[in-house]
Each structure stands twice: as structure tokens, then as C-alpha cells.
N, CA, C and O atoms as CSV, one atom per row, in Angstrom:
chain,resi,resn,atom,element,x,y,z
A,1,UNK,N,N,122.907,112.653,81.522
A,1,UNK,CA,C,122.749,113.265,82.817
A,1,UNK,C,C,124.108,113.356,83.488
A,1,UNK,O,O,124.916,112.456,83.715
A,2,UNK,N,N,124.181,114.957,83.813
A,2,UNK,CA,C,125.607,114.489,84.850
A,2,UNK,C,C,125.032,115.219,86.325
A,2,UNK,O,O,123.974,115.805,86.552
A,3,UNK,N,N,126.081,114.947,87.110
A,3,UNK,CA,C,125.634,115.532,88.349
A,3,UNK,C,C,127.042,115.728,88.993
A,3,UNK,O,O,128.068,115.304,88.461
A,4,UNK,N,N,127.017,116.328,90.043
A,4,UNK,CA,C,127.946,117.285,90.758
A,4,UNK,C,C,127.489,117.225,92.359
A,4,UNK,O,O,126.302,117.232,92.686
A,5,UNK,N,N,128.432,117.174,93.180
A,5,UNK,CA,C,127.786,117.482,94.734
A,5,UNK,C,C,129.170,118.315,95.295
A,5,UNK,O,O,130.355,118.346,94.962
A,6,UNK,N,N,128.186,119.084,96.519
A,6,UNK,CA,C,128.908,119.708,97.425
A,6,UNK,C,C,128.720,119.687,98.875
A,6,UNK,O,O,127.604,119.397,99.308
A,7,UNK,N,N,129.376,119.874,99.423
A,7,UNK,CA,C,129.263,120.160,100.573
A,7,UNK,C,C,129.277,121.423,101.204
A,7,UNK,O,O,130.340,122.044,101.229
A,8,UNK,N,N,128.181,121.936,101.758
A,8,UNK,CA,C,128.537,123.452,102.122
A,8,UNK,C,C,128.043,123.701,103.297
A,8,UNK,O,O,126.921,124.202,103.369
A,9,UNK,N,N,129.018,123.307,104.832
A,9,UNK,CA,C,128.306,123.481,105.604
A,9,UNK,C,C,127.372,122.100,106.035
A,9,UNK,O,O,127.622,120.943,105.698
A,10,UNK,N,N,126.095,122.622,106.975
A,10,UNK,CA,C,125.251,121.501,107.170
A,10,UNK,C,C,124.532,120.844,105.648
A,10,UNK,O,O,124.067,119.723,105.440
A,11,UNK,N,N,124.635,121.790,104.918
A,11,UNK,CA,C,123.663,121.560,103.583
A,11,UNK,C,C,124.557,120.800,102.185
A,11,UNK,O,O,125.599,121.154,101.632
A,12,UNK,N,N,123.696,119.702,101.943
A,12,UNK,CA,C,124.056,119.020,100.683
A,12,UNK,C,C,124.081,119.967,99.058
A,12,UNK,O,O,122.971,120.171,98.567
A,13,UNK,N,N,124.836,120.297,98.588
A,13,UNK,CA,C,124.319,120.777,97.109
A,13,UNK,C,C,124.596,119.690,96.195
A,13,UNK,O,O,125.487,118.859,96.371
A,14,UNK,N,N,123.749,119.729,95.147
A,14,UNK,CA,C,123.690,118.435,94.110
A,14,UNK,C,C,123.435,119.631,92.708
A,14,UNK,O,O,122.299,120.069,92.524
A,15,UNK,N,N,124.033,119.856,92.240
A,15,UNK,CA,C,123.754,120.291,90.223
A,15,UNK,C,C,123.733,118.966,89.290
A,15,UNK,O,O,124.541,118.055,89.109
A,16,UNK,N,N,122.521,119.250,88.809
A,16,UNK,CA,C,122.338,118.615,87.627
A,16,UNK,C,C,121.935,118.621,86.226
A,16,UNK,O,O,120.987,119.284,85.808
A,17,UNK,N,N,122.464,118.083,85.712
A,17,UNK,CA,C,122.373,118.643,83.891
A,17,UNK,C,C,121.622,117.248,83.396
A,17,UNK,O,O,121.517,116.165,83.972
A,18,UNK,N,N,121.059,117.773,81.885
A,18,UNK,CA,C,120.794,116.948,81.144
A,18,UNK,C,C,119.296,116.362,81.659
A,18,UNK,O,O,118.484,116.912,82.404
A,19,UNK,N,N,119.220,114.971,80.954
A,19,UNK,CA,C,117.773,114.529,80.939
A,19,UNK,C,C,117.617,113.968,82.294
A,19,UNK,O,O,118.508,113.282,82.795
A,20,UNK,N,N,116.634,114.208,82.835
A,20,UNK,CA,C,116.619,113.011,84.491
A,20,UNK,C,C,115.363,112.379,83.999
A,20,UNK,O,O,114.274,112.895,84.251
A,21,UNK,N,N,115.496,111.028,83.149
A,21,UNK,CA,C,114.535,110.345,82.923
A,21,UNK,C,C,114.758,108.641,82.874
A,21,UNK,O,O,115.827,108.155,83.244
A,22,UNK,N,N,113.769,107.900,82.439
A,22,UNK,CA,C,114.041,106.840,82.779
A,22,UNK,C,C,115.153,105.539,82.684
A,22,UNK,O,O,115.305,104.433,83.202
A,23,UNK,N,N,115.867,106.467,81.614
A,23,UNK,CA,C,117.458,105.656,81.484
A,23,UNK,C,C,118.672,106.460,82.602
A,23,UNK,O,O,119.669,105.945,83.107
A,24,UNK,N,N,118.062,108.139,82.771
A,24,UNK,CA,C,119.051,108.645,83.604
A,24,UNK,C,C,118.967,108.237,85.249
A,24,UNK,O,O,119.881,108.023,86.044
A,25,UNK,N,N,117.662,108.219,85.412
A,25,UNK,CA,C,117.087,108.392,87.094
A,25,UNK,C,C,118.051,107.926,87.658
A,25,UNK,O,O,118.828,108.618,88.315
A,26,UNK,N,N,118.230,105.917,87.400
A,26,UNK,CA,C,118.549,105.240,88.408
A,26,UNK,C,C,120.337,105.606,88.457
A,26,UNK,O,O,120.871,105.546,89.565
A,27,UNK,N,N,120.941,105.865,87.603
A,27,UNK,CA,C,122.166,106.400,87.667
A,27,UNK,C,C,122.512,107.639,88.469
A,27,UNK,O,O,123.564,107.772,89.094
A,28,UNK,N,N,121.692,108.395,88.411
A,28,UNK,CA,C,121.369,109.996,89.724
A,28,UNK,C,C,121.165,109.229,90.928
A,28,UNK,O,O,121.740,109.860,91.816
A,29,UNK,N,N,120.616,108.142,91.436
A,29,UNK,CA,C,119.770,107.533,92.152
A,29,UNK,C,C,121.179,106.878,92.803
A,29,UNK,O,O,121.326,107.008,94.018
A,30,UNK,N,N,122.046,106.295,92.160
A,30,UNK,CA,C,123.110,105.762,92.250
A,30,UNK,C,C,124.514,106.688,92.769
A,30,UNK,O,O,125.345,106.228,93.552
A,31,UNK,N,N,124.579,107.896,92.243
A,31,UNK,CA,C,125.208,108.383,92.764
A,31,UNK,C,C,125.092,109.133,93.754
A,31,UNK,O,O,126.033,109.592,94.401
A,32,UNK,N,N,123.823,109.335,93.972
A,32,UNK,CA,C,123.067,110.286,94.920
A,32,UNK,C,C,123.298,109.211,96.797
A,32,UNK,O,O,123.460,109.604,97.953
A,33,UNK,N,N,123.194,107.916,96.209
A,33,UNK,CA,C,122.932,107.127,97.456
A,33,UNK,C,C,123.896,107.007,98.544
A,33,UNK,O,O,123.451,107.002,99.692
A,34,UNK,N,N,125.460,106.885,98.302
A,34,UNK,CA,C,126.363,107.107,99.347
A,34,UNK,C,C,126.145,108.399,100.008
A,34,UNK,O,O,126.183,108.364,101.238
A,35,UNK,N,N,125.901,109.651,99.388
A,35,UNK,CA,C,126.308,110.448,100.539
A,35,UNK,C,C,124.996,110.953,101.089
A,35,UNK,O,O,124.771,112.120,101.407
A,36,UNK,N,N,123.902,109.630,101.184
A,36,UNK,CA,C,122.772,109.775,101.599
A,36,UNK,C,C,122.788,109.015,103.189
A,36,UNK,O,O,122.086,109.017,104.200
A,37,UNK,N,N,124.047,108.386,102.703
A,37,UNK,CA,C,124.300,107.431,104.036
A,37,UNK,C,C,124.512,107.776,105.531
A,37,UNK,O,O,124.605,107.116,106.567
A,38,UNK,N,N,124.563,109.640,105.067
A,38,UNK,CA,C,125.451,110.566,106.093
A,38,UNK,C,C,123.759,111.441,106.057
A,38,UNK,O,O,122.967,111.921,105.246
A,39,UNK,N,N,123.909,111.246,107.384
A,39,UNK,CA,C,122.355,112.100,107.673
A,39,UNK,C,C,122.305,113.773,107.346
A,39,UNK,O,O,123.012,114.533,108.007
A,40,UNK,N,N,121.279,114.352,106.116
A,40,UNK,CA,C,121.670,115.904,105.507
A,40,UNK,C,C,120.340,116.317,105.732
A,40,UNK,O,O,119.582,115.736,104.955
A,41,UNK,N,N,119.844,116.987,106.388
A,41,UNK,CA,C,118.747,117.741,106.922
A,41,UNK,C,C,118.576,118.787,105.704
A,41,UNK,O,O,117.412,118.939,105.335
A,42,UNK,N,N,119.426,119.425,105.122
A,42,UNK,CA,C,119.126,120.781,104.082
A,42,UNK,C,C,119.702,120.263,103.162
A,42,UNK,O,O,120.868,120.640,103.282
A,43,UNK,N,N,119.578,119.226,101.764
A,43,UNK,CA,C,119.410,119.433,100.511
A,43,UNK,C,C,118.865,120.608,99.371
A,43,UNK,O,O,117.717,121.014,99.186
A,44,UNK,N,N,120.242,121.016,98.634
A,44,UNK,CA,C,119.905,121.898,97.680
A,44,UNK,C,C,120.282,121.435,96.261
A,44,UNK,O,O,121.439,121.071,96.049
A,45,UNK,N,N,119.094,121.429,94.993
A,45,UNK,CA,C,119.290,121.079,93.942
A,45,UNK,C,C,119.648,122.100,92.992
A,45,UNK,O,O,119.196,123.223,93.216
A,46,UNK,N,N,120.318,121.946,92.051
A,46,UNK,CA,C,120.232,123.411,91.007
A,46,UNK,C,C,120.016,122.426,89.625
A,46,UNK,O,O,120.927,121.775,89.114
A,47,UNK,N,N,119.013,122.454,89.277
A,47,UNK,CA,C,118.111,122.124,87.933
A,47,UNK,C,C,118.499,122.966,86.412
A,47,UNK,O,O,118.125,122.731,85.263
A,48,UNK,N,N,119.356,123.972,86.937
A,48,UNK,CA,C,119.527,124.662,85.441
A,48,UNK,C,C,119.660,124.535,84.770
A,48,UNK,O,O,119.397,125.312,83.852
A,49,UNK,N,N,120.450,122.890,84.607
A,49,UNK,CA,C,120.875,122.104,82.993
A,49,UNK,C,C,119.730,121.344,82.670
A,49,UNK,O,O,119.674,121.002,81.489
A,50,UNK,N,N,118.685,120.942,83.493
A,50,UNK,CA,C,117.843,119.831,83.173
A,50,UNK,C,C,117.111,120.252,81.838
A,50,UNK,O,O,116.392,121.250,81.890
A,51,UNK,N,N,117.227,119.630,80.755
A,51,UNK,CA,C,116.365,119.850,79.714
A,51,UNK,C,C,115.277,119.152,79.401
A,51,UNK,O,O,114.537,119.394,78.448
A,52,UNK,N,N,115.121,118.015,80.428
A,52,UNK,CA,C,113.770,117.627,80.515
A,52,UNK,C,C,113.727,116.540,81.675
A,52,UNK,O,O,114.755,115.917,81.944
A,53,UNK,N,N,112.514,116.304,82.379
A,53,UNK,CA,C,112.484,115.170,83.920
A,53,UNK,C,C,110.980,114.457,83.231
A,53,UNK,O,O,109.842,114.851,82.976
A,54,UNK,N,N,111.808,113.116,83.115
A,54,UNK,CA,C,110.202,112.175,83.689
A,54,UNK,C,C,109.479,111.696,84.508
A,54,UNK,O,O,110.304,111.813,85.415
A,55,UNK,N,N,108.574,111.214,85.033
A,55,UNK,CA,C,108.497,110.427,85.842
A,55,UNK,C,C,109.369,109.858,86.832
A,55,UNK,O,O,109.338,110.083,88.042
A,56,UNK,N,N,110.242,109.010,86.132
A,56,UNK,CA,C,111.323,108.701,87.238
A,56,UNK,C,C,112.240,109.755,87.568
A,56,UNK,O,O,112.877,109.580,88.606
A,57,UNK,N,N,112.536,111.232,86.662
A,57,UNK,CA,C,113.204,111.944,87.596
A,57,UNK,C,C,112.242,112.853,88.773
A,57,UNK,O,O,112.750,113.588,89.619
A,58,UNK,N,N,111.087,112.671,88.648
A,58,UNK,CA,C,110.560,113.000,89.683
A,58,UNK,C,C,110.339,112.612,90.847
A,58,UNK,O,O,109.994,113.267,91.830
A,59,UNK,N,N,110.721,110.548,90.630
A,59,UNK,CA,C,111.052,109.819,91.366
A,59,UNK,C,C,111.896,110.131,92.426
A,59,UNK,O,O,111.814,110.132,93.654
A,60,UNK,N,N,112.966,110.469,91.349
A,60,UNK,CA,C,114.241,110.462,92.609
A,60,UNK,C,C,114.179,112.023,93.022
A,60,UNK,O,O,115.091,112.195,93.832
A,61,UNK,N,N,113.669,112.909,92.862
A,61,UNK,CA,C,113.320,114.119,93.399
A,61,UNK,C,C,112.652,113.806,94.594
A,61,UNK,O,O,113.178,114.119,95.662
A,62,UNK,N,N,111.324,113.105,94.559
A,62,UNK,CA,C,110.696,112.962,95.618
A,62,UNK,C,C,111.523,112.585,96.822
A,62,UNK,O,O,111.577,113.167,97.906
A,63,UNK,N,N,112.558,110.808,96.173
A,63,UNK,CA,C,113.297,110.191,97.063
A,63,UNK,C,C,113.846,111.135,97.773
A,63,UNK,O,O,113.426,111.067,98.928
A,64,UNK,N,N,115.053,112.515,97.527
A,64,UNK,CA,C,114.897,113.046,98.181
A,64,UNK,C,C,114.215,114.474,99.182
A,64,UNK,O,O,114.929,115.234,99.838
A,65,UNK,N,N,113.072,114.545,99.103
A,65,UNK,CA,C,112.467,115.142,99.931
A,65,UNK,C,C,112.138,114.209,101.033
A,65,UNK,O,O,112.060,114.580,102.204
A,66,UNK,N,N,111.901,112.693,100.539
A,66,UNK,CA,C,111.417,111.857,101.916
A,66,UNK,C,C,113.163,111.493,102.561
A,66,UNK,O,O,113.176,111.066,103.715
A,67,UNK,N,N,113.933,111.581,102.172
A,67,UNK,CA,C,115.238,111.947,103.082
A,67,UNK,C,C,115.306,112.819,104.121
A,67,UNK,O,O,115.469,112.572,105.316
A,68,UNK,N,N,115.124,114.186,103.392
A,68,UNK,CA,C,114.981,115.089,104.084
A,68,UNK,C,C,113.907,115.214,105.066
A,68,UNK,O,O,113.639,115.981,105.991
A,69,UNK,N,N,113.609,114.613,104.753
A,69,UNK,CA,C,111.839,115.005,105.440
A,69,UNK,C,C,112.168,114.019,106.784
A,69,UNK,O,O,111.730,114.541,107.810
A,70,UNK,N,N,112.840,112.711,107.017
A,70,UNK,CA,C,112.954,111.867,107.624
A,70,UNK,C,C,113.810,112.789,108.575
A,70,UNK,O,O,113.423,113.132,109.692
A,71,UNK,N,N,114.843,113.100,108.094
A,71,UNK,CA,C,116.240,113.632,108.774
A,71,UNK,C,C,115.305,114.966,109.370
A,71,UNK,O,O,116.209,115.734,109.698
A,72,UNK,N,N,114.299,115.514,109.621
A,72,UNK,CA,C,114.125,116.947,110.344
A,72,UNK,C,C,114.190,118.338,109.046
A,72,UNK,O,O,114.323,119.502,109.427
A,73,UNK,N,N,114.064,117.950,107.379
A,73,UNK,CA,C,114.861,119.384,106.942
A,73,UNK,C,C,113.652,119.043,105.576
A,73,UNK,O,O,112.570,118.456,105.536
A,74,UNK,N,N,114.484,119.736,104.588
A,74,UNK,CA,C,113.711,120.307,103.978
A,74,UNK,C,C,114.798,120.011,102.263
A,74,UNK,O,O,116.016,120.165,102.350
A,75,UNK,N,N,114.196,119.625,100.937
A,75,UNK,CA,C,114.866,119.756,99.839
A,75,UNK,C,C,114.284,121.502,99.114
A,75,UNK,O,O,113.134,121.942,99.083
A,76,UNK,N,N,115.350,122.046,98.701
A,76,UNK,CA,C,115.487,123.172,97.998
A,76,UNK,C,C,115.956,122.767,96.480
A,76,UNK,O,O,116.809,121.889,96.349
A,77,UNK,N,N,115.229,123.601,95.005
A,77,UNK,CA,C,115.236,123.738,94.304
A,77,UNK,C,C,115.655,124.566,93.960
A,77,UNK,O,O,115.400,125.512,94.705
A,78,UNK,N,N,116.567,124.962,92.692
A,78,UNK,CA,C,116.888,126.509,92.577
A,78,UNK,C,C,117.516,126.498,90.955
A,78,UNK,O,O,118.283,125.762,90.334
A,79,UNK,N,N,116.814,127.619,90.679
A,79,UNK,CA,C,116.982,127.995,89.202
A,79,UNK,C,C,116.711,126.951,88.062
A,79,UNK,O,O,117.457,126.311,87.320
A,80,UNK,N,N,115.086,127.048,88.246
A,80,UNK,CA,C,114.420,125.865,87.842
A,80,UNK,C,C,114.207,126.630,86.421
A,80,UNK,O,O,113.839,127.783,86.196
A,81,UNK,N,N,114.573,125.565,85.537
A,81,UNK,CA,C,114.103,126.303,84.025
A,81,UNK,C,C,112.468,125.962,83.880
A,81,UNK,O,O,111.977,124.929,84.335
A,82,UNK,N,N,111.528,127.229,83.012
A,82,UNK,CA,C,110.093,127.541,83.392
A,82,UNK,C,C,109.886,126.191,82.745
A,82,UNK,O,O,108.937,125.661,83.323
A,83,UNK,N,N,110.458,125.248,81.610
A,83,UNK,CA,C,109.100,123.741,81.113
A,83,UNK,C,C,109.617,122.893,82.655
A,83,UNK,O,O,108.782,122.022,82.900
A,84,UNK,N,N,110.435,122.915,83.428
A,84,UNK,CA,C,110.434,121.627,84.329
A,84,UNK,C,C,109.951,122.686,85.438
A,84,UNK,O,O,109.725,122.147,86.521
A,85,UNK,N,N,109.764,123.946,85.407
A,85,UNK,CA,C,108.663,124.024,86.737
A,85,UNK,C,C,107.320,123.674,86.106
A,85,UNK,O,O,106.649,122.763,86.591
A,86,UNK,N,N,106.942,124.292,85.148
A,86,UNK,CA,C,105.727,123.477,84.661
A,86,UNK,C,C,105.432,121.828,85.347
A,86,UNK,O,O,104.905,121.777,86.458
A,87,UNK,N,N,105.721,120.799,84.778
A,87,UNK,CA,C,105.788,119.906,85.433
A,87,UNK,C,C,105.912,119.611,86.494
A,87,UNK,O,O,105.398,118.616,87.005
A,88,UNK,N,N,106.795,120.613,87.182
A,88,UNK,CA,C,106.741,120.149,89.094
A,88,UNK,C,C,105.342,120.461,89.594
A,88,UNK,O,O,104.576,119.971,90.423
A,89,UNK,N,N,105.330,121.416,88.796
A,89,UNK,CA,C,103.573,122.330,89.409
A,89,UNK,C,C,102.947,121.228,89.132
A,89,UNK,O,O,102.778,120.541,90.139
A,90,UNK,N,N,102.426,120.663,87.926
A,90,UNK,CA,C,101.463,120.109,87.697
A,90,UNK,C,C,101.390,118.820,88.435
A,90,UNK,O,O,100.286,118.313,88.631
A,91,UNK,N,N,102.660,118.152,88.932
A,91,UNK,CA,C,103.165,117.336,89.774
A,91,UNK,C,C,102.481,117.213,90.753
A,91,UNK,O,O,101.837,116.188,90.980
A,92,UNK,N,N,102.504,118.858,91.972
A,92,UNK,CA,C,102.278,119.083,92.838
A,92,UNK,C,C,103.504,119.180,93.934
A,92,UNK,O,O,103.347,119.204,95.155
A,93,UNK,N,N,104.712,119.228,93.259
A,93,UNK,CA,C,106.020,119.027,94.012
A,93,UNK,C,C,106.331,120.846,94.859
A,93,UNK,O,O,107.194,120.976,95.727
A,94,UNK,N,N,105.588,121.857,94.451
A,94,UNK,CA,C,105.979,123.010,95.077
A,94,UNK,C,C,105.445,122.818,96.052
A,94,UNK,O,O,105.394,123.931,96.574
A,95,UNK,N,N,104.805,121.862,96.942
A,95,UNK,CA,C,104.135,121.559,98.213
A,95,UNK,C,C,104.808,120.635,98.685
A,95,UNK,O,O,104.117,120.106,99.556
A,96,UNK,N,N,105.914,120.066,98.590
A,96,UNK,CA,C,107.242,119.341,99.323
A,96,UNK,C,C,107.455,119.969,99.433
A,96,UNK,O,O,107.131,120.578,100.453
A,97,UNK,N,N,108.228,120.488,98.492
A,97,UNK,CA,C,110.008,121.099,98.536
A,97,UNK,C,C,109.965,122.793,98.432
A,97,UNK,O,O,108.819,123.242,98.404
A,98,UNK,N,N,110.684,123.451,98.392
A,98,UNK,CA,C,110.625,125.019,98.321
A,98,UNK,C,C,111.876,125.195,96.807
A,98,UNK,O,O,112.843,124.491,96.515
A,99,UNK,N,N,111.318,126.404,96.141
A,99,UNK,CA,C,111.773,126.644,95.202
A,99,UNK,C,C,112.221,128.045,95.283
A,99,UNK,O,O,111.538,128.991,95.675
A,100,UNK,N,N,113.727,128.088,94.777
A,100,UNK,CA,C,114.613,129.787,94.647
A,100,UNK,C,C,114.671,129.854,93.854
A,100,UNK,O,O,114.518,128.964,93.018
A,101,UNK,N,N,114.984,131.217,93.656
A,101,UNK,CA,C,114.892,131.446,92.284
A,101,UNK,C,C,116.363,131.359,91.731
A,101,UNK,O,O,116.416,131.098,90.530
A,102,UNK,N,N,117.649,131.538,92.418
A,102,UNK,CA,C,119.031,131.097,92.431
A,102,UNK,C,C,119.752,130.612,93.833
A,102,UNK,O,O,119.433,130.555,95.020
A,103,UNK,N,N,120.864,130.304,93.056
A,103,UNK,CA,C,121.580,129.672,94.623
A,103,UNK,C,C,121.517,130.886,95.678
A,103,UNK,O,O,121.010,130.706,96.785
A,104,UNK,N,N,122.003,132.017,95.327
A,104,UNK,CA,C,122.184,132.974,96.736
A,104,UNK,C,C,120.993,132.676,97.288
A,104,UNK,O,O,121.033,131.877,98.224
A,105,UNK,N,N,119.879,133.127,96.942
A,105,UNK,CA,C,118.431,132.855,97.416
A,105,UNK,C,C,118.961,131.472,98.329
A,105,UNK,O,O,119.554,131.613,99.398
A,106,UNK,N,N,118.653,130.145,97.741
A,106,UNK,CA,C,118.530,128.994,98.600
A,106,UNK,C,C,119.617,129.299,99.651
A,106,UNK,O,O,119.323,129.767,100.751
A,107,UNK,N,N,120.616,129.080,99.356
A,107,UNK,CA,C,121.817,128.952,100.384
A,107,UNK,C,C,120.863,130.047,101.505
A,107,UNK,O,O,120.165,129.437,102.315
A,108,UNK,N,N,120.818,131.491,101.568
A,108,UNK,CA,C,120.478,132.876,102.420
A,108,UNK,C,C,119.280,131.460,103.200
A,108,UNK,O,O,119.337,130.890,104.289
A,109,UNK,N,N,118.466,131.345,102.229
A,109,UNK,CA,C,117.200,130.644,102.973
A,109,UNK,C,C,116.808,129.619,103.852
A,109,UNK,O,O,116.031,129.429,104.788
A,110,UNK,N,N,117.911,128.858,102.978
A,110,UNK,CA,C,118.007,127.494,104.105
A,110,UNK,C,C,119.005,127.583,105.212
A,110,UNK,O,O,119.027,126.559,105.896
A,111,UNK,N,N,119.947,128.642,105.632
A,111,UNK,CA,C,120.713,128.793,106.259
A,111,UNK,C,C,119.943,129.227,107.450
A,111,UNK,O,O,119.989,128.540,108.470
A,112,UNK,N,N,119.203,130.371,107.397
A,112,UNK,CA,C,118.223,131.004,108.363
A,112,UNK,C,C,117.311,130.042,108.830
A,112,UNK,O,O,116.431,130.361,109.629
């Protein structure tokens, strides 16, 4: 698993590759946590590398929507490959969070 963050504006971006599962989670979980320390109302994920999420990466998916959700905002998904939307669906996670279909999309969306 690797991961990436940005800053753009009010909104967090996070890219992530590779497996988000139960040896990766708590390491995402880990790097994810300092700049959680700084209150981010609009979280945006880009999933395009994920080649597969378990359980615990759904974990820390959730973790942050209840961030967001605390702070007033909202987590964005974007350019979800179709087997890990499968799973979010079946999850029930498209009823948190909102899903784009690419970054222009999220960024345009959550900006408005």
C-alpha cells in the first residue's frame, strides 16, 4: 500500500495504491492520522491503484467519513475501479460518502 496527500485548498486529497487490507489498513491509518489532527471538512480519495480493500480497508474508509462527518463535510471517492465499487455497494458505503467518477468531477463538486 502506498499513499500520497495533498492539500488543495480547504480540501484534503489522499491517493492510494495497492492492497488496503489487514496488514495494510493500520499503516494508511497511521499515516492518515497527523493530518487528521488539523480539522478537514472536504476529504477526497482517489482509489485507482487499489487492487483490492478488506474489511479493515473499509475500516479506515469509514474512519474517515466519521471525521468528516464530525468536522461539518463530507468524504469523496473518485475513480473507483468497478471490483472495489462492487464491494463498497455491497458494503453500503455509497450512502456515506459520494462517489466521482474522476478528480475534475470531485474537486468541481466538493468545491460548490
Amino acid at each position: 500500500m502506498e499513499a500520497s496527500f495533498e492539500q488543495l485548498g480547504p480540501q484534503l486529497l489522499i491517493a492510494v495504491s495497492g492492497r488496503l487490507d489487514t496488514s495494510s489498513a493500520p499503516r494508511f491509518d497511521e499515516k492518515v492520522a497527523p493530518l487528521l489532527a488539523e480539522p478537514h471538512k472536504h476529504i477526497l480519495v482517489d482509489i485507482s491503484g487499489v487492487t483490492y480493500i478488506s474489511s479493515a480497508g473499509l475500516r479506515s474508509i469509514l474512519h474517515l467519513v466519521k471525521y468528516a462527518t464530525d468536522h461539518g463535510g463530507r468524504v469523496g471517492l473518485y475513480s473507483v475501479p468497478a471490483q472495489i465499487m462492487d464491494v463498497l455497494e455491497i458494503s453500503g458505503f455509497p450512502e456515506r460518502l459520494d462517489v466521482y467518477p474522476d478528480r475534475a468531477s470531485a474537486l468541481k463538486r466538493q468545491i460548490s
